[in-house]
C-alpha positions, -999 to 999 in steps of 0.1 A, spaced: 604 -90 -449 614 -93 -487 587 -93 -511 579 -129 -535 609 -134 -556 607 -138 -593 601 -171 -610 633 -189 -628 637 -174 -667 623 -200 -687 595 -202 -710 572 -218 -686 587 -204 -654 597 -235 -643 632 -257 -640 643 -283 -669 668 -311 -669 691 -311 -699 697 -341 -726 733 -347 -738 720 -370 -762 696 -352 -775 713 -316 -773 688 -308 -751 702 -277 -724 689 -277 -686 678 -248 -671 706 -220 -667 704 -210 -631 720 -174 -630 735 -157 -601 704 -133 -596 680 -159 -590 701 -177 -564 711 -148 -550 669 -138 -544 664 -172 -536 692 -173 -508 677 -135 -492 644 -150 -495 655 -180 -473 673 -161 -450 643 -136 -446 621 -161 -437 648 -179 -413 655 -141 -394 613 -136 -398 607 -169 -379 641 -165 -355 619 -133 -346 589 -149 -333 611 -176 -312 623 -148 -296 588 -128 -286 581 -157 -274 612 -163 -253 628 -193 -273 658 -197 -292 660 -218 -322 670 -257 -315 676 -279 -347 667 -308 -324 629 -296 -330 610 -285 -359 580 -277 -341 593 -245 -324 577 -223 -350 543 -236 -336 551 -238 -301 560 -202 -302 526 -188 -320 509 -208 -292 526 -191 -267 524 -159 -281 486 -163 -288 484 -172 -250 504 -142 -236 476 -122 -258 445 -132 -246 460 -133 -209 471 -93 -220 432 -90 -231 415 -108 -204 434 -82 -179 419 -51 -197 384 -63 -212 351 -80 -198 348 -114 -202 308 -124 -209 317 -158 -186 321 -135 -156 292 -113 -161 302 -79 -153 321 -91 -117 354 -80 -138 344 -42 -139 368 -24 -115 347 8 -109 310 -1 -110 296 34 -102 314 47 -127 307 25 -151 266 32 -144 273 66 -146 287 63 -177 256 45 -186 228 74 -175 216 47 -155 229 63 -116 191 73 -110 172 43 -122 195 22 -100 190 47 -69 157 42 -72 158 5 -75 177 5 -44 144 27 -23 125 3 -40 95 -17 -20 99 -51 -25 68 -66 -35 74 -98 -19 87 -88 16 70 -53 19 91 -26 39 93 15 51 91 47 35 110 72 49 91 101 39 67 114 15 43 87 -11 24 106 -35 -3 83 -43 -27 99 -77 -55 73 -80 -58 40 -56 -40 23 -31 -60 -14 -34 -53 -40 -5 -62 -78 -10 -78 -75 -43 -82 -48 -70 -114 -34 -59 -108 -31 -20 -88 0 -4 -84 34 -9 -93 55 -45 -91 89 -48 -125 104 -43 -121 142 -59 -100 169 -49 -91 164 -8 -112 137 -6 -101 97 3 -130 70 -1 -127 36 13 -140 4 -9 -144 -30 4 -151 -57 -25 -162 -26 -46 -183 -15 -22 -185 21 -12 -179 18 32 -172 50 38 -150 84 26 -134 116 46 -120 153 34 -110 181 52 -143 184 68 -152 153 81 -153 113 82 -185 97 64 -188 62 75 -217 50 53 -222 9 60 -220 -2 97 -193 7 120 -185 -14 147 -157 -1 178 -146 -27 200 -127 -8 226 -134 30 237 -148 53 207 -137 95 220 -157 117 199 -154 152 195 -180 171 181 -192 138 164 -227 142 146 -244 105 139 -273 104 111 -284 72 120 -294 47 150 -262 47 173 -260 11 196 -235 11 226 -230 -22 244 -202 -35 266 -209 -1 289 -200 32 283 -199 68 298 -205 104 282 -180 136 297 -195 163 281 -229 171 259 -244 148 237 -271 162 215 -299 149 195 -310 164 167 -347 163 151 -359 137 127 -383 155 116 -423 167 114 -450 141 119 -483 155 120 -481 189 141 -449 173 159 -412 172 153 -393 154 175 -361 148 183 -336 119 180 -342 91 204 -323 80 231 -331 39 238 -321 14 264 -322 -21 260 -310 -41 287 -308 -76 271 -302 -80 236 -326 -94 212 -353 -89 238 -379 -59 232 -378 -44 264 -363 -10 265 -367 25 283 -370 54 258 -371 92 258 -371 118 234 -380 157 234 -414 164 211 -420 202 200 -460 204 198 -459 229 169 -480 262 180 -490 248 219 -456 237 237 -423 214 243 -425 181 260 -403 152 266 -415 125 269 -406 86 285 -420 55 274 -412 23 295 -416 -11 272 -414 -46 290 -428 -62 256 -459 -76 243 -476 -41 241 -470 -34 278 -459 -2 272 -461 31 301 -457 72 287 -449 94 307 -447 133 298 -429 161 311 -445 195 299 -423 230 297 -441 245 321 -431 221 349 -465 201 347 -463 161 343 -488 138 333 -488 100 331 -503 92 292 -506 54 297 -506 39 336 -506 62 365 -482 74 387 -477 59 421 -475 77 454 -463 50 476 -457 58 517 -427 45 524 -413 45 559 -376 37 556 -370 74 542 -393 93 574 -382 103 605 -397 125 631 -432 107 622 -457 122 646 -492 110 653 -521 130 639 -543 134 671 -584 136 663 -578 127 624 -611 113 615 -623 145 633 -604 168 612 -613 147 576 -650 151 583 -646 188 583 -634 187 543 -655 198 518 -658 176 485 -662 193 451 -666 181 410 -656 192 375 -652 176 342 -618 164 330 -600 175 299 -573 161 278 -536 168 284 -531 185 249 -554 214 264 -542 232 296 -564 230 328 
């Protein structure tokens, strides 16, 4: 394109008409200037005949709008060109041909792995392997589940309330535990009052361990049966180590209302009742062979009767 011709030589740069009348001269055009002016008018026509053609036109007299037409169309073919090779914010990535790449290229190919194992909060869902866990794990509210208790040790909070914790070693359950089907224990040691009801059965030992001394006795944990619930009748038994003496166990028979019946079994072999006395009854249904004792009265008279003072259980006759 040819650079910005000259202005016309005149004092003002610009064109004059002449006077006759007055001998005034016109403005002398000279060769040169028509000459620039004609290049500068065919440059501009050959500048313009250029753009008809990138845009697939030729030039028409017929319309002198083609100029316009033709930066329009260009303009078009451009942003078509672009569109093909750039992201357009309307569709929101969905143009990006490689995606992996292009997160990759971001640093972001972990974050997004991870976002994909994610749990959904809302709908839940599995872990495949291992979940470290450092401090809590709280279900239904903030201060109900599981919080770290120390170094290999779990405790369990309900409504910030301390239920129970375990370790290595064993399982504390501190508040009340209730089983509704079949408990199998192995080993199991219970610190407080144990309650079975529904049935149950034992297949090996169970073992109760002392409570500790009262007086010059220690006994041992207590075994009690009560056969109808909320009513005070009950059978119970329990071992008692008579410090310096001996080792009894002893049964005690409650039907309620301070109607209550001991009965002891000493070490060795002897057995006393402490309240009520024992009852030899004759029963026939479990004798056979029962012969008559022929001259019996006879035979009683020759008995001989003696006396002596009675002393306490605690002291051996």
């Amino acid at each position: 394109m040819k650079d910005i011709i000259a202005p016309i030589d005149s004092d003002d740069g610009l064109f004059h008409d002449g006077d006759p009348a007055g001998d005034v001269r016109g403005t002398v055009l000279y060769a040169q200037w028509l000459n620039a002016m004609q290049g500068a008018v065919i440059d501009t026509q050959t500048e313009h005949k250029h753009i008809l053609a990138a845009a697939g036109m030729q030039p028409n007299p017929a319309q002198n709008n083609q100029l316009a037409d033709a930066i329009k169309g260009l303009i078009a073919q451009a942003q078509q060109a672009s569109e093909k090779h750039s992201l357009l914010r309307k569709n929101n990535g969905a143009d990006i041909p490689d995606k992996a790449a292009f997160v990759a290229h971001l640093g972001l190919k972990e974050t997004v792995e991870q976002a994909q194992n994610a749990l959904d909060r809302r709908t839940g869902g599995t872990v495949n392997g291992s979940l470290q866990i450092t401090h809590s794990v709280n279900i239904g509210d903030s201060d109900s589940g599981l919080i770290a208790n120390g170094k290999g040790s779990v405790a369990l909070y309900a409504d910030n309330v301390k239920t129970g914790e375990w370790n290595t070693q064993r399982l504390h359950w501190i508040q009340d535990l209730e089983v509704g089907g079949n408990l199998t224990a192995s080993g199991a040691t219970f610190g407080k009052a144990v309650s079975l009801s529904g049935g149950g059965h034992l297949t090996d030992i169970l073992h109760f361990y002392g409570r500790g001394q009262s007086g010059n006795e220690t006994r041992s944990g207590e075994c009690r049966y009560y056969p109808y619930p909320g009513n005070p009748m009950s059978t119970e038994f329990y071992g008692v180590d008579v410090v310096g003496s001996h080792y009894e166990h002893r049964l005690i028979i409650n039907r309620g209302g301070g109607n209550m019946k001991w009965f002891v079994f000493k070490d060795d072999g002897s057995a006393y009742a402490a309240q009520g006395h024992w009852q030899n009854n004759s029963d026939r249904r479990i004798k056979s062979d029962i012969e008559k004792i022929e001259h019996g009265l006879e035979k009683v008279e020759t008995l001989t009767g003696y006396t002596s003072p009675r002393y306490t259980h605690s002291v051996r006759a």
